[in-house]
N, C-alpha and C positions, 0 to 999 in steps of 0.2 A: 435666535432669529434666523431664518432661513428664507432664500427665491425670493420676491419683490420684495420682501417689507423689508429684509436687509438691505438692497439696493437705497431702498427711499430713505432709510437710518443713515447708511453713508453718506448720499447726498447731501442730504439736509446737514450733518456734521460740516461736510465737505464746506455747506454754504456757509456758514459759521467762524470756524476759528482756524487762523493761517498767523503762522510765527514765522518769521525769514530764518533759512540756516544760509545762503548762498546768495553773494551777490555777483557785481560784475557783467549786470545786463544793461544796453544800451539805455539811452535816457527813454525811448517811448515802451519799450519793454518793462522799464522799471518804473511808469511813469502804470502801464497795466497792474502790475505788482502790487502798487499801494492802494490802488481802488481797489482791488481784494483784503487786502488785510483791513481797510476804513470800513467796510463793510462789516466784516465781520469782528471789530472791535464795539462798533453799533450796534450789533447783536448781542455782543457776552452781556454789555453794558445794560440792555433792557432785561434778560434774561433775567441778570443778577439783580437786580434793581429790585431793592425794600420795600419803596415807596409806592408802585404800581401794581394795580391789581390783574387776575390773570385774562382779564380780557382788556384793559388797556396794554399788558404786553402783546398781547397777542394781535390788537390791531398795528400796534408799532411795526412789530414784525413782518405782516404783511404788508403795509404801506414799503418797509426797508425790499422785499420780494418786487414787490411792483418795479421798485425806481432800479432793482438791481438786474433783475434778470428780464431777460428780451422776449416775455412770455408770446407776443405779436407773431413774430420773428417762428419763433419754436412751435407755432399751433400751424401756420402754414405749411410750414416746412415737415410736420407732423403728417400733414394731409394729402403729401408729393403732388404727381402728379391730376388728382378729382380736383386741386385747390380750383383751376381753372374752371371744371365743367359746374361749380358751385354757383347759386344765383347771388345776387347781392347780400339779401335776407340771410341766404342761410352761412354766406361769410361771417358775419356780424352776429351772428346770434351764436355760434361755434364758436370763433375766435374769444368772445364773452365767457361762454361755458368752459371754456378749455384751461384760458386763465385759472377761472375759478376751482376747475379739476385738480390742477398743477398747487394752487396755495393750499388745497384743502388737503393734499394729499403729502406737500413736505413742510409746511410752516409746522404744524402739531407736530414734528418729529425734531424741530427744535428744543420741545420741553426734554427730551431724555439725552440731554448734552450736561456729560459731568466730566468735563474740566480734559476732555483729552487736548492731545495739540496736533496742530498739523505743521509739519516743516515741507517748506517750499526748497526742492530740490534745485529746478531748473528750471528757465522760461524760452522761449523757440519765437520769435517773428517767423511766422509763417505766411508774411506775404499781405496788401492789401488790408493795410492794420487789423490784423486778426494776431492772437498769441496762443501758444499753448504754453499754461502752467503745469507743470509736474509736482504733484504733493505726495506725503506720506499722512496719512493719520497715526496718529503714537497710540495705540491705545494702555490700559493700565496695567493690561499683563504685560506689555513690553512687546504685544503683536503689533506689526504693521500696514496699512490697507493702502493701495496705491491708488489716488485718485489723481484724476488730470481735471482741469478747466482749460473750456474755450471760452476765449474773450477777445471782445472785439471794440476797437474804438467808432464811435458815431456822428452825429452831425454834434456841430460844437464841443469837439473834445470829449462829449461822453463814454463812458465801459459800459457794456453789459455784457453778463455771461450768459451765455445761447449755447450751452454744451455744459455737460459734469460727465466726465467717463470714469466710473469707481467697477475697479480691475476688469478692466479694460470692455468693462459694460456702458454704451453709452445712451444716455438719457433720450436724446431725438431720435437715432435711429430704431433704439427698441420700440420706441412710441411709433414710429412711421413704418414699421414692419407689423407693428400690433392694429393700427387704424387702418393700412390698406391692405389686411385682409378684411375689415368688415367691410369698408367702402366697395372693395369690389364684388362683396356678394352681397350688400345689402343696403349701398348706397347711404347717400350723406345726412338722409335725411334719419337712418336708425342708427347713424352713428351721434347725432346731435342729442337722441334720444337716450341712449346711453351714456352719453355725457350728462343729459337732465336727471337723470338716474344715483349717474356717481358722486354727482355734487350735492 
């Protein structure tokens, strides 16, 4: 695997499966901590699962993406500065496709998850209930791939993660360096297009 599609393997791994090796982080840091790992026990657990067929895993899956990750959040922030010059419409019918860009493009790379682990290094309050998690992926040769999560606490106590940085690539900025160059040569409306495209 090699360039994006390795990116989208790690991430999607990334979103998946997290084992604690380190603790010693305050209570809301470690209170981050366990919404990653509940998540991605939620996940091995459909993966592995007898009983369900591959497209009831697969809605599983993405229903666990929706409620986990702050796709809202990451499609504006994707779109920097045009998010404003954007009419309503085409907020809304973007932010829809973009989601839909984002599942289609790491839920399927959930299926090629065999059994690595990931150990959580270290976790950072960075201020403004936001964390950074520091992970390792273990993989079977005994390599190691260093992925980070940003997580952030929300209204009523909720986590989402709005960030996965795998060596030291990270998921929103490369997306918002990749969409504003189309927006600025080609505006919002062939970039929605392209989105209708990808998905």
């Amino acid at each position: 695997m090699t360039g994006f599609h390795t990116v989208k393997y790690i991430v999607a791994i990334a979103l998946l499966i997290i084992f604690p090796l380190t603790s010693g982080a305050n209570a809301t840091a470690d209170d981050a901590e366990k919404f990653i790992k509940n998540i991605s026990s939620k996940a091995i657990s459909v993966i592995q699962s007898e009983k369900s067929s591959e497209i009831e895993k697969e809605m599983a899956l993405v229903s666990l993406f929706e409620q986990s990750v702050d796709t809202q959040w990451i499609a504006k922030f994707a779109m920097g500065r045009h998010w404003n010059r954007a009419s309503d419409h085409q907020k809304e019918l973007y932010t829809d496709l973009y989601k839909k860009f984002l599942i289609g493009s790491y839920v399927p790379k959930f299926k090629e998850y065999t059994n690595q682990k990931i150990i959580i290094k270290k976790t950072y309050d960075e201020g403004d209930k936001e964390y950074l998690i520091e992970t390792e992926i273990l993989q079977h040769d005994g390599a190691a791939i260093n992925v980070d999560y940003k997580v952030r606490e929300g209204a009523g106590g909720k986590y989402v993660i709005f960030d996965v940085i795998a060596e030291g690539v990270s998921l929103i900025t490369t997306q918002r360096s990749e969409f504003g160059s189309i927006l600025s040569r080609k505006g919002v409306d062939y970039l929605i297009k392209k989105l209708k495209a990808r998905v």
